[in-house]
py3Dmol code that shows the C-alpha trace and the ligand (Angstrom):
import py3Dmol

protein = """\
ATOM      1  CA  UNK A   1     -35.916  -7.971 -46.744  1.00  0.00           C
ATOM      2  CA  UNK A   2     -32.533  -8.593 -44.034  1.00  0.00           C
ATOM      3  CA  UNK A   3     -34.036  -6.487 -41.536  1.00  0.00           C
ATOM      4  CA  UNK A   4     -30.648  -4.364 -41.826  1.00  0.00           C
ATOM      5  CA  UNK A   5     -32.038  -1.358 -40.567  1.00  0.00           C
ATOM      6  CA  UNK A   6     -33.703  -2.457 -37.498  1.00  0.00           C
ATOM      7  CA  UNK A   7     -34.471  -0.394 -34.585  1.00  0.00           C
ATOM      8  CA  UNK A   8     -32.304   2.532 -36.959  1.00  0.00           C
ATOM      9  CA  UNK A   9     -33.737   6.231 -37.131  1.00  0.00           C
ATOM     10  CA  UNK A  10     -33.368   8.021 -40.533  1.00  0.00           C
ATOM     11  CA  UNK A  11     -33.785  11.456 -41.937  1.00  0.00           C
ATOM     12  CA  UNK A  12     -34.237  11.512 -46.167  1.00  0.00           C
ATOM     13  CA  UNK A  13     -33.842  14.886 -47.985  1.00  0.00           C
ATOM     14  CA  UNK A  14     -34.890  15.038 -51.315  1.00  0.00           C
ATOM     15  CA  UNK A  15     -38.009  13.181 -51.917  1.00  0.00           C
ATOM     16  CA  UNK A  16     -40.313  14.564 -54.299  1.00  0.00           C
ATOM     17  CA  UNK A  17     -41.725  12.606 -56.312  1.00  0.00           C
ATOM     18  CA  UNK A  18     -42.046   8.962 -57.200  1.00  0.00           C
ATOM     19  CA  UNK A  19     -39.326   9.584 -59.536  1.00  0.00           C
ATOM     20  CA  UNK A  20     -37.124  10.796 -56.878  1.00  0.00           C
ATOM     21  CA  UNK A  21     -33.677   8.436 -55.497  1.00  0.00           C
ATOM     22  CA  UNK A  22     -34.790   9.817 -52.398  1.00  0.00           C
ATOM     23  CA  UNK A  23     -38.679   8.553 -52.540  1.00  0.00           C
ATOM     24  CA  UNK A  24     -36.907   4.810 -53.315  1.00  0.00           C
ATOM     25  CA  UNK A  25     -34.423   5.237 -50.915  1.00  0.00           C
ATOM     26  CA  UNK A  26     -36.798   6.041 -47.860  1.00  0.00           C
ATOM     27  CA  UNK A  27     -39.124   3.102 -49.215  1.00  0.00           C
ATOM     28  CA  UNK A  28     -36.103   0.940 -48.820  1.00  0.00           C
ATOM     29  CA  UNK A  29     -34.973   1.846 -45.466  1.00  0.00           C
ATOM     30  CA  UNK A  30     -38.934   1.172 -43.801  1.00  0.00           C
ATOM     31  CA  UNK A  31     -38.845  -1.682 -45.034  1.00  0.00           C
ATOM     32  CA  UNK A  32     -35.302  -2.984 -43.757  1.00  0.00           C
ATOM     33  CA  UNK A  33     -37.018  -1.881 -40.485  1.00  0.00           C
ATOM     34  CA  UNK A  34     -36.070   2.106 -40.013  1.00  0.00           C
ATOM     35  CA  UNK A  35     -38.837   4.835 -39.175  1.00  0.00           C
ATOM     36  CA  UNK A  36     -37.717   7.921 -41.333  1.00  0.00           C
ATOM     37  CA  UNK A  37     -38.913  11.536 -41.461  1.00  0.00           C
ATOM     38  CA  UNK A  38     -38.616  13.084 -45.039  1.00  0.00           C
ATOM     39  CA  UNK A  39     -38.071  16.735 -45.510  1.00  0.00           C
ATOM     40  CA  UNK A  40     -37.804  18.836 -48.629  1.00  0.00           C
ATOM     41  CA  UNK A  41     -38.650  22.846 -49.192  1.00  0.00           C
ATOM     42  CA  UNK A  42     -42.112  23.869 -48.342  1.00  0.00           C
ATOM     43  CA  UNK A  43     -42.337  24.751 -52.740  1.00  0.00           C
ATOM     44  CA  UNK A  44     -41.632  21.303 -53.147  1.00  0.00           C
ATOM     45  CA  UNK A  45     -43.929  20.070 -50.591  1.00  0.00           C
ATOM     46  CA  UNK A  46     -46.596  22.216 -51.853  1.00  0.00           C
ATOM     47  CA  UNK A  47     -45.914  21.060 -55.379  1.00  0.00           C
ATOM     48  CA  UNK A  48     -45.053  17.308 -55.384  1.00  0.00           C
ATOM     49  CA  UNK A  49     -45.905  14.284 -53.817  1.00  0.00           C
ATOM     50  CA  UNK A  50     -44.028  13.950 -51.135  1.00  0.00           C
ATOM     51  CA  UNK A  51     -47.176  14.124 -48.497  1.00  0.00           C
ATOM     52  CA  UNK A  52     -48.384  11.187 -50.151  1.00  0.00           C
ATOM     53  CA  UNK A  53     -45.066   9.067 -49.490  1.00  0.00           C
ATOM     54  CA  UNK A  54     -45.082  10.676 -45.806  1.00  0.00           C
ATOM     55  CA  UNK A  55     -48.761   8.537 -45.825  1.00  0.00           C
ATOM     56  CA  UNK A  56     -47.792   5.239 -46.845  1.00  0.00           C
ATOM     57  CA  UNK A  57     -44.662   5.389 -44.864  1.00  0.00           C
ATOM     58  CA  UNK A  58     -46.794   6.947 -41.585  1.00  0.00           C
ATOM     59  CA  UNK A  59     -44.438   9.636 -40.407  1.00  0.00           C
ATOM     60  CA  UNK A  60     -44.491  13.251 -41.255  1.00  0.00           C
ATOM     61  CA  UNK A  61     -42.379  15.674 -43.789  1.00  0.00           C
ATOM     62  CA  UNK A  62     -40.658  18.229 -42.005  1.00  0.00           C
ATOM     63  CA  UNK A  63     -40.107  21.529 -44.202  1.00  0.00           C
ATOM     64  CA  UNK A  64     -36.671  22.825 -44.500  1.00  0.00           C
ATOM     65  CA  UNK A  65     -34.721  24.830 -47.234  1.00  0.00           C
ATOM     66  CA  UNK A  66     -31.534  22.983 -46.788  1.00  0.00           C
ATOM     67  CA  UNK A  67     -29.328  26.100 -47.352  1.00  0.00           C
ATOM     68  CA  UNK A  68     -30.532  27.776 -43.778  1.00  0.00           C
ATOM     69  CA  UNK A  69     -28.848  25.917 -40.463  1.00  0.00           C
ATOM     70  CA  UNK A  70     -31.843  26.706 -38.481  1.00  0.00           C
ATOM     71  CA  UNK A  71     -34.030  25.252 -40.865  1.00  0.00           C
ATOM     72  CA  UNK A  72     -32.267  22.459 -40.735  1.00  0.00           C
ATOM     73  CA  UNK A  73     -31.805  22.177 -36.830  1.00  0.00           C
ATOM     74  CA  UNK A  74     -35.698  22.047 -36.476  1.00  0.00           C
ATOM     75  CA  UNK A  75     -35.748  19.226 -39.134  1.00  0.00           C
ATOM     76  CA  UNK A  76     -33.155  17.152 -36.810  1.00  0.00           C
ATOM     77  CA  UNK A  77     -34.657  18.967 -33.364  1.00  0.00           C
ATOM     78  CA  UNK A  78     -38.142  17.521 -35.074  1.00  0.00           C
ATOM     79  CA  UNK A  79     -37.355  14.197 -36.048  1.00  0.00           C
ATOM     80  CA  UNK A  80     -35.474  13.317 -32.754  1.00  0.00           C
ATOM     81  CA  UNK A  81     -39.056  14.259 -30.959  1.00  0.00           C
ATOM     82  CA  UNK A  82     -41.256  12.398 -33.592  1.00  0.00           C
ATOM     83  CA  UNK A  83     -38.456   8.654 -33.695  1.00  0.00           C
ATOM     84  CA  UNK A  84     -37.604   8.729 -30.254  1.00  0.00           C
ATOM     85  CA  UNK A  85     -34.261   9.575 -30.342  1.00  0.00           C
ATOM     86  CA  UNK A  86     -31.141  10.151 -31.906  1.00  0.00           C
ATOM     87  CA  UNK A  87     -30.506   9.718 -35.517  1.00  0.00           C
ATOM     88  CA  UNK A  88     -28.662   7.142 -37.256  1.00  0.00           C
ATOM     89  CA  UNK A  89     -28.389   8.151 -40.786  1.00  0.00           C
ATOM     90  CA  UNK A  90     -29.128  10.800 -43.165  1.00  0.00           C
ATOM     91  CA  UNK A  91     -29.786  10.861 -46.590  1.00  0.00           C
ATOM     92  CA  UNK A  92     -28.885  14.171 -48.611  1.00  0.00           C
ATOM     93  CA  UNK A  93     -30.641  13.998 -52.081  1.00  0.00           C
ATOM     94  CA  UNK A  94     -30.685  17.335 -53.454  1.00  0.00           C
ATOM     95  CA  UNK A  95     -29.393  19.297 -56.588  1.00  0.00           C
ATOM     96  CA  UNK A  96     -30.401  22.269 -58.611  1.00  0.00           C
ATOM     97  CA  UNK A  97     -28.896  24.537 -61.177  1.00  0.00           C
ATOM     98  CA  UNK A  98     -30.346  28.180 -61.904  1.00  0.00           C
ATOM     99  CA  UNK A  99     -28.227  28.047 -64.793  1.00  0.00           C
ATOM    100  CA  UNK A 100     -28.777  25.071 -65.854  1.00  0.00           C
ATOM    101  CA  UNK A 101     -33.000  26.021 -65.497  1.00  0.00           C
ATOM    102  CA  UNK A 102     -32.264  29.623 -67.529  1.00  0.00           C
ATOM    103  CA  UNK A 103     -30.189  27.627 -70.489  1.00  0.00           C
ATOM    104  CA  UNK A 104     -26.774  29.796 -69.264  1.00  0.00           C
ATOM    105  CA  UNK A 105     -23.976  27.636 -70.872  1.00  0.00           C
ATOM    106  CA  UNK A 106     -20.890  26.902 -68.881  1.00  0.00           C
ATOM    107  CA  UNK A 107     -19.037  29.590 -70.232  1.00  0.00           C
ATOM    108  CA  UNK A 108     -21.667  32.309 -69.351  1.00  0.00           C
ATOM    109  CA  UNK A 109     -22.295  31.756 -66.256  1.00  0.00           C
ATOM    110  CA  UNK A 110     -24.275  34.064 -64.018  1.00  0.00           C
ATOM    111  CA  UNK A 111     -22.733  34.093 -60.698  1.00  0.00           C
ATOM    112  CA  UNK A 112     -25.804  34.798 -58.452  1.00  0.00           C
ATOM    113  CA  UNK A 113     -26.523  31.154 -59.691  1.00  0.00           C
ATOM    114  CA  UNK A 114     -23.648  30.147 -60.227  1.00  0.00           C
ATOM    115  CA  UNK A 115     -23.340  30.395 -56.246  1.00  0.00           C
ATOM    116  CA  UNK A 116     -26.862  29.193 -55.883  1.00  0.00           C
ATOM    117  CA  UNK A 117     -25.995  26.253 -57.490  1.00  0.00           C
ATOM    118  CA  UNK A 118     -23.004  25.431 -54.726  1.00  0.00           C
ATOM    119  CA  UNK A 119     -25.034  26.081 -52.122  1.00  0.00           C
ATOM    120  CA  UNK A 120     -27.775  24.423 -52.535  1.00  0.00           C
ATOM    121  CA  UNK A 121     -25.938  21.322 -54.146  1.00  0.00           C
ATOM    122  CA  UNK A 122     -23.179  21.668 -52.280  1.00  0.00           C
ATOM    123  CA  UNK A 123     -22.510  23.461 -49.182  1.00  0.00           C
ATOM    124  CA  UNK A 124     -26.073  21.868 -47.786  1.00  0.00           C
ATOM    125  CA  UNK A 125     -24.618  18.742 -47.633  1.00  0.00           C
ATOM    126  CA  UNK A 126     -21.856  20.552 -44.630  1.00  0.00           C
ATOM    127  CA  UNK A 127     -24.761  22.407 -43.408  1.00  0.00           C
ATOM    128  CA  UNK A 128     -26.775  19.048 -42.841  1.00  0.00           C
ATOM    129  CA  UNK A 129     -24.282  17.700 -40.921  1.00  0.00           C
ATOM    130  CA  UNK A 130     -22.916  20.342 -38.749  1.00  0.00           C
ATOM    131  CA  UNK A 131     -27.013  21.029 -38.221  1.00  0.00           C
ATOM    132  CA  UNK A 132     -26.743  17.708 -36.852  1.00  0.00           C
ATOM    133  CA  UNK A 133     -23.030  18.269 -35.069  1.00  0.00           C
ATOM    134  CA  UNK A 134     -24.399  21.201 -33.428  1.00  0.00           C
ATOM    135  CA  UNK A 135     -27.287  19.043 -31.615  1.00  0.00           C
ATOM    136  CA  UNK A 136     -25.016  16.121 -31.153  1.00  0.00           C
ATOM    137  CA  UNK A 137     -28.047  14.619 -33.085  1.00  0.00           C
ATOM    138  CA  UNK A 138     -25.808  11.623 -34.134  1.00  0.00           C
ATOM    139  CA  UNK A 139     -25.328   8.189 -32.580  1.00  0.00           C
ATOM    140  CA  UNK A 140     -22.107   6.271 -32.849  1.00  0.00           C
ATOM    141  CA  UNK A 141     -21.743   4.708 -36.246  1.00  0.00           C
ATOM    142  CA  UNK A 142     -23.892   6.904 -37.750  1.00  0.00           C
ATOM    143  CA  UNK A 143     -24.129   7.442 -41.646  1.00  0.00           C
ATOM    144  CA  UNK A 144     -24.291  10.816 -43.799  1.00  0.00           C
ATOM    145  CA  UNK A 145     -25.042   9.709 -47.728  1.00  0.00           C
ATOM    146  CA  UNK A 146     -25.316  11.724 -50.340  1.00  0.00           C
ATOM    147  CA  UNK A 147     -25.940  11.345 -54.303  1.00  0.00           C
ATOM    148  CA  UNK A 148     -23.465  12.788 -56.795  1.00  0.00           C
ATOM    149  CA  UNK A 149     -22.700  12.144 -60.406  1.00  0.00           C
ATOM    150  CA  UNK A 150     -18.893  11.320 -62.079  1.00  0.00           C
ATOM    151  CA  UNK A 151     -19.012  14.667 -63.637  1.00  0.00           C
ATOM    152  CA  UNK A 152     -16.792  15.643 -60.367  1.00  0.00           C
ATOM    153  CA  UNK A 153     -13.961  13.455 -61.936  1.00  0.00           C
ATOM    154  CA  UNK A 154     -14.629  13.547 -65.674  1.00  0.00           C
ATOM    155  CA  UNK A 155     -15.994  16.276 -68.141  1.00  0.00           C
ATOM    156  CA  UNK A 156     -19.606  16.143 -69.505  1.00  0.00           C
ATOM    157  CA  UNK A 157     -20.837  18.538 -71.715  1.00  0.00           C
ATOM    158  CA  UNK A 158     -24.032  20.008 -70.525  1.00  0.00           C
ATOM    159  CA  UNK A 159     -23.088  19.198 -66.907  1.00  0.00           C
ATOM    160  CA  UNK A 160     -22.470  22.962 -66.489  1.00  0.00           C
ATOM    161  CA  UNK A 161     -22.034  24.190 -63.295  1.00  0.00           C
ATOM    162  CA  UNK A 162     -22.985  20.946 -60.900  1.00  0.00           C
ATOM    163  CA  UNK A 163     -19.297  19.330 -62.154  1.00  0.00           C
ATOM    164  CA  UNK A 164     -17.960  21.845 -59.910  1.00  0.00           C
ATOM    165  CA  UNK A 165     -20.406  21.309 -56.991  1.00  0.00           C
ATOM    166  CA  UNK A 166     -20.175  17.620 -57.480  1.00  0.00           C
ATOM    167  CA  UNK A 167     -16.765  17.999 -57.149  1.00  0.00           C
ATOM    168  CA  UNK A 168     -17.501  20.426 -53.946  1.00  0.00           C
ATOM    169  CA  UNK A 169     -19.791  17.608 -52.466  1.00  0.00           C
ATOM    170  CA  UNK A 170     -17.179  14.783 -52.523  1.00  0.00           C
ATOM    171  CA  UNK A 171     -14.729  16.886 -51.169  1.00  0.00           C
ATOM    172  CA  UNK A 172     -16.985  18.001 -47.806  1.00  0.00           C
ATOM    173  CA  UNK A 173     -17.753  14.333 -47.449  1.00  0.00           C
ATOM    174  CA  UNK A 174     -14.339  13.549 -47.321  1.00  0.00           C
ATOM    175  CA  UNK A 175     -13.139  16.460 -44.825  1.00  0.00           C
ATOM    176  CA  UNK A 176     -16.408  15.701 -42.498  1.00  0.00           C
ATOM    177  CA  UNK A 177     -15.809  12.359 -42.305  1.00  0.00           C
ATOM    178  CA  UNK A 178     -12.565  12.799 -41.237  1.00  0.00           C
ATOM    179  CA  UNK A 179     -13.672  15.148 -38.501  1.00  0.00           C
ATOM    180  CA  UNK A 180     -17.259  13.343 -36.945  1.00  0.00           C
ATOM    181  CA  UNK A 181     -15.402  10.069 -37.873  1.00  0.00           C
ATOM    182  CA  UNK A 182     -12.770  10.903 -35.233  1.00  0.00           C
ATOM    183  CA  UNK A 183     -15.658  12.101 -32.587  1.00  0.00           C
ATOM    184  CA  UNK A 184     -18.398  10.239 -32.768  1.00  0.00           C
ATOM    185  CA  UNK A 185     -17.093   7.448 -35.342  1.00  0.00           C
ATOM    186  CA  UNK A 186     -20.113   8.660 -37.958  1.00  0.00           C
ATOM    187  CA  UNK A 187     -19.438   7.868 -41.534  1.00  0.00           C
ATOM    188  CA  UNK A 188     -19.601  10.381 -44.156  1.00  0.00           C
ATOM    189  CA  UNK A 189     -20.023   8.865 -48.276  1.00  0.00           C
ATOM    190  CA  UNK A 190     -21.052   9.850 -51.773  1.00  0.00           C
ATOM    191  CA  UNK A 191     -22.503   7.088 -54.149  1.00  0.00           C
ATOM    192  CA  UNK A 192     -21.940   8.286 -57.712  1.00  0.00           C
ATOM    193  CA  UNK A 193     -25.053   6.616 -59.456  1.00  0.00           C
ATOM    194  CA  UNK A 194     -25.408   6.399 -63.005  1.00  0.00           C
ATOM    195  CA  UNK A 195     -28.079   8.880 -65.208  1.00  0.00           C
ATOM    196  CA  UNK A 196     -31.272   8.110 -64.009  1.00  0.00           C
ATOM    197  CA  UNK A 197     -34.468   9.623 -65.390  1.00  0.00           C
ATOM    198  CA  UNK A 198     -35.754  11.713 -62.417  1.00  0.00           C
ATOM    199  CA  UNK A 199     -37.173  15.349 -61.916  1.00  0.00           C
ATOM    200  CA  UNK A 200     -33.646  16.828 -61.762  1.00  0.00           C
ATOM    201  CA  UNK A 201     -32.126  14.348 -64.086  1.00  0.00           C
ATOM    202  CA  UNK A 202     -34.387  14.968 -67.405  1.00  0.00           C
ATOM    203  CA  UNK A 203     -33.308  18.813 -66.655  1.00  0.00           C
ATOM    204  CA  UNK A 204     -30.408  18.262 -68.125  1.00  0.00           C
ATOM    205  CA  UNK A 205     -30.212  18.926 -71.757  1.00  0.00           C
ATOM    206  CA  UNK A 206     -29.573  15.937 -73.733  1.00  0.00           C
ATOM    207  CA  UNK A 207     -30.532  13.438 -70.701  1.00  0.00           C
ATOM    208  CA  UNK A 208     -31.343  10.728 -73.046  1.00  0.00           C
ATOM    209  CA  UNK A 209     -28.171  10.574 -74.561  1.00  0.00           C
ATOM    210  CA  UNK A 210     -26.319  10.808 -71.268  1.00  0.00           C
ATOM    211  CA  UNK A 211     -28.606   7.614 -70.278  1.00  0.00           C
ATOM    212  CA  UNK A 212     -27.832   5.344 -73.486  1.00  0.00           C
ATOM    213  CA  UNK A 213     -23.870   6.639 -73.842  1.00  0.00           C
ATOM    214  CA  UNK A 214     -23.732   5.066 -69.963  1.00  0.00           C
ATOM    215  CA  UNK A 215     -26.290   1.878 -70.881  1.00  0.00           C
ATOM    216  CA  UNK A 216     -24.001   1.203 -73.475  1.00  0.00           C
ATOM    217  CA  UNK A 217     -20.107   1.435 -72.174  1.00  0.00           C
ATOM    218  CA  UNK A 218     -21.352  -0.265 -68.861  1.00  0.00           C
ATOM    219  CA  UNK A 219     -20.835  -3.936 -68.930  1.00  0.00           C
ATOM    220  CA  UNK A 220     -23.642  -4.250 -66.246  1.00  0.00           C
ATOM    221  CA  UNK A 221     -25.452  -1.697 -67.938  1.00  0.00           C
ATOM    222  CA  UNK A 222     -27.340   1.603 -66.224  1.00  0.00           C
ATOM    223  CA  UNK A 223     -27.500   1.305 -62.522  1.00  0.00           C
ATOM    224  CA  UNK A 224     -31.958   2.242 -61.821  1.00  0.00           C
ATOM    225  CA  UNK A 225     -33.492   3.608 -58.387  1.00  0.00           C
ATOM    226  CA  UNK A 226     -34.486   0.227 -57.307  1.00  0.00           C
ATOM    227  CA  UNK A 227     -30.332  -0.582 -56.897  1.00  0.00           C
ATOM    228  CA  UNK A 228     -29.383   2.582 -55.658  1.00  0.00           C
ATOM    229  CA  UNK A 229     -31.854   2.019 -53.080  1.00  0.00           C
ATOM    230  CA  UNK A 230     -30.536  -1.504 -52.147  1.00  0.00           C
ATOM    231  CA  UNK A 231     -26.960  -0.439 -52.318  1.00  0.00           C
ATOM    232  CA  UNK A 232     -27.728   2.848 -49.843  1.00  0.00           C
ATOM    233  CA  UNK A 233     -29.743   0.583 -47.332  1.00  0.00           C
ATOM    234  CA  UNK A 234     -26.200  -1.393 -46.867  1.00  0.00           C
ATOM    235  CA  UNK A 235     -24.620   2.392 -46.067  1.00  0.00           C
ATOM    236  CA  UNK A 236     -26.977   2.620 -43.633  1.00  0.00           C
ATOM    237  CA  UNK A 237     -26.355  -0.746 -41.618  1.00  0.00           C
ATOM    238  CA  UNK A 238     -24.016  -1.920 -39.343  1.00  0.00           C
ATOM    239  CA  UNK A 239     -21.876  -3.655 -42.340  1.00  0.00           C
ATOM    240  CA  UNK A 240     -20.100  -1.229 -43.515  1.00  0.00           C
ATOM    241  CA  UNK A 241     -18.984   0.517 -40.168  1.00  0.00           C
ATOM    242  CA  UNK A 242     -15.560   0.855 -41.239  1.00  0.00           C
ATOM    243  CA  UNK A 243     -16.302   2.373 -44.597  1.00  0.00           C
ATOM    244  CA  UNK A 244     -16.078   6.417 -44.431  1.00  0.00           C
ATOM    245  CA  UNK A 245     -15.120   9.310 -46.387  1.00  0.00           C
ATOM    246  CA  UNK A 246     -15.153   7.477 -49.593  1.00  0.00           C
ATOM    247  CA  UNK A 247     -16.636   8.718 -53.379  1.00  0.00           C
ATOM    248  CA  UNK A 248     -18.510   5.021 -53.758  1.00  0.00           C
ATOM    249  CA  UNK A 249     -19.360   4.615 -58.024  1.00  0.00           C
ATOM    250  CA  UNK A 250     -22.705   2.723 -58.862  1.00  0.00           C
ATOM    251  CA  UNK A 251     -22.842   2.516 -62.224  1.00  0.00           C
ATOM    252  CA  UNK A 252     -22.713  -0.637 -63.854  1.00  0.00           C
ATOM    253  CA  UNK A 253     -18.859   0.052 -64.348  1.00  0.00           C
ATOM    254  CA  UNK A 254     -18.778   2.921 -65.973  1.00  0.00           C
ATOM    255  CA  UNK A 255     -16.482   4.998 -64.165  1.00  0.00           C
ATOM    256  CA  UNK A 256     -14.038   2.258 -64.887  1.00  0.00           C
ATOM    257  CA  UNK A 257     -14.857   1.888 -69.300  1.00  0.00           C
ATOM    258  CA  UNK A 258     -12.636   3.335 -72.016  1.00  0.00           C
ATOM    259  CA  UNK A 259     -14.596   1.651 -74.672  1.00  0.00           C
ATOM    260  CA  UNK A 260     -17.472  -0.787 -74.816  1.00  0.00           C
ATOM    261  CA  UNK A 261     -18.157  -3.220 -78.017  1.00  0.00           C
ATOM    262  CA  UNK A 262     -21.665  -1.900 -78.547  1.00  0.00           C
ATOM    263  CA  UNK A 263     -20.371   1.565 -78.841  1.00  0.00           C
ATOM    264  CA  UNK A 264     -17.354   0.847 -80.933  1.00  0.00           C
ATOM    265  CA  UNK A 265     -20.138  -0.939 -83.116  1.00  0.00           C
ATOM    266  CA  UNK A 266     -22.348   2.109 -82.940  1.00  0.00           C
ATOM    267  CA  UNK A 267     -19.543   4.709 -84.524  1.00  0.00           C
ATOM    268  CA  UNK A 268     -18.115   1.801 -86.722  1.00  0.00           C
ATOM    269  CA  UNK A 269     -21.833   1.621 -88.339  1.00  0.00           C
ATOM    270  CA  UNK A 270     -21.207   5.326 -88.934  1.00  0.00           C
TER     271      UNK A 270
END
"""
ligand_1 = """\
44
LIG
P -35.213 15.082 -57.869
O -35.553 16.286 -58.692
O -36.291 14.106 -57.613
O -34.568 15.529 -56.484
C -33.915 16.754 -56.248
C -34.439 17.273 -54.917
O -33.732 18.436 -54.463
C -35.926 17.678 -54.989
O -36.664 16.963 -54.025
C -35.900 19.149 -54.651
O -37.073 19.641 -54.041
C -34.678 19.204 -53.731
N -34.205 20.572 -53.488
C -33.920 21.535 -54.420
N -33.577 22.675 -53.793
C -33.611 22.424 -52.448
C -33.340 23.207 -51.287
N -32.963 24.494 -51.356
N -33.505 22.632 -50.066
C -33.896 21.328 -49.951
N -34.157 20.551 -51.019
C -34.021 21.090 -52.248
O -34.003 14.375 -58.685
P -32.955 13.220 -58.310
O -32.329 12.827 -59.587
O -33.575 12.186 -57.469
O -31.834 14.015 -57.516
C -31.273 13.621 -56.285
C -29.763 13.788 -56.275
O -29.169 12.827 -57.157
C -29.250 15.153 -56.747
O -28.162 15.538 -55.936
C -28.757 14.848 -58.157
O -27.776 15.748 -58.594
C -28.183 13.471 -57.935
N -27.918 12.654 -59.126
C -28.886 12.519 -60.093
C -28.643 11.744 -61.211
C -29.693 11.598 -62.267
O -29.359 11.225 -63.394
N -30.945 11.844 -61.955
C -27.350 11.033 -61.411
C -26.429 11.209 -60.326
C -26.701 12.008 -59.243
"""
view = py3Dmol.view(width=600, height=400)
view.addModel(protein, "pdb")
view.setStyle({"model": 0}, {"cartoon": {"style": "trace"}})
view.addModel(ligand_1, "xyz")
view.setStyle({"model": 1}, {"stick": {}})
view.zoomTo()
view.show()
């Protein structure tokens, strides 16, 4: 505990379950001193856990389907009323493929999906921040974060269509940072965090073998919840003001591996 979020004012999307970044992530922040509010659809809501975090964290989820701006204006026109003021960072922890769900391989894509998957992957990530824009919701030296995957930079098999909105997300956090950067001197980042076994993570075919491929070319090994947590807090605080429209990799090195002894000993067994 550094007390690095003291006084700060948070809004976390994408709790819902224990499993969740996003429930690790809010845990983190109340206890470097923020108050949060948590939001997530009212499905999820309904059919997670995400009340019972709300509980032990004493504040309130505020429904929203982050795809619709007026949804999200009442989440920031909501959690303004309920912390007291204006917010100081936001978390964006959401993903989800139809056609990943319905087992439609990249090369057979349905398109009502396909643009289902953008959006709510995606395009929610501008929408939560020009929600916020909108209702000059920000204070100076505010923080956007959101969670993406190196499947933006580099091809995975199975990744289907969130590669592209991956690839989507980093680019909006790069254009909005530029933009609120210049106004109100908010920060706008993607942390790229290695496979982790969550809700949206095991829906992946072949998770496991995405999770040992990266446990074994990372020198530091897989990067857990616990760490992404930690690192995000430090997005959040007043120590990395001048960092801002950056794609930030934690992942045990990784994204920076050709080849790792334990895998070259692996296929040399073989
Ligand atoms: P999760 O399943 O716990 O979280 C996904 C969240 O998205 C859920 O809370 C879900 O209710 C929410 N969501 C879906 N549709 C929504 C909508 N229309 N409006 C608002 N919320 C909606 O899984 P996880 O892994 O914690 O996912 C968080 C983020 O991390 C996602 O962006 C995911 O792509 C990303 N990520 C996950 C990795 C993994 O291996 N689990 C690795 C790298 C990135």
């Amino acid at each position: 505990m550094y007390n690095l979020l003291k006084g700060k004012r948070g809004i976390i999307f994408g709790a819902l379950d224990k499993k969740s970044m996003a429930w690790r992530i809010a845990e983190r922040a109340v206890e470097e001193g923020a108050r949060v509010t948590l939001s997530n659809t009212a499905m999820a809501i309904r059919f997670g856990n995400v009340k019972e975090l709300a509980e032990e964290l004493g504040t309130q989820v505020i429904p929203a389907d982050a795809t619709n701006i007026e949804d999200l204006e009442n989440v920031y026109t909501q959690s303004m009323e309920l912390l007291g003021g204006k917010i100081d960072f936001v978390l964006h922890s959401i993903g989800m493929s139809m056609n990943i769900r319905k087992n439609k391989p990249y090369t057979e894509v349905g398109y009502d999906f396909y643009m289902k998957t953008l959006d709510i992957s995606a395009v929610s990530f501008h929408k939560i921040i020009q929600a916020a824009h909108n209702l000059d919701a920000m204070n100076e030296w505010g923080s956007f974060v959101a969670i993406t995957y190196i499947a933006a930079q580099r091809t995975f098999d199975k990744y289907n269509d969130m590669a592209d909105a991956k690839a989507l997300l980093e680019s909006i956090a790069r254009s909005w940072g530029y933009y609120y950067g210049k106004e109100k001197k908010v920060r706008v980042n993607t942390v790229s965090q290695s496979p982790t076994p969550t809700t949206a993570g095991q829906g992946i075919e072949g998770f496991n073998v995405f999770f040992e491929y990266a446990e074994k070319m990372s020198p530091l090994g897989n990067a857990d919840s616990n760490e992404l947590a930690d690192y995000v807090v430090t997005l959040f605080s007043d120590l990395t003001r001048k960092v801002t429209m950056q794609n930030l990799f934690h992942d045990g090195g990784f994204s920076s591996m050709g080849m790792s002894e334990e895998l070259m000993k692996q296929f040399l067994k073989k």
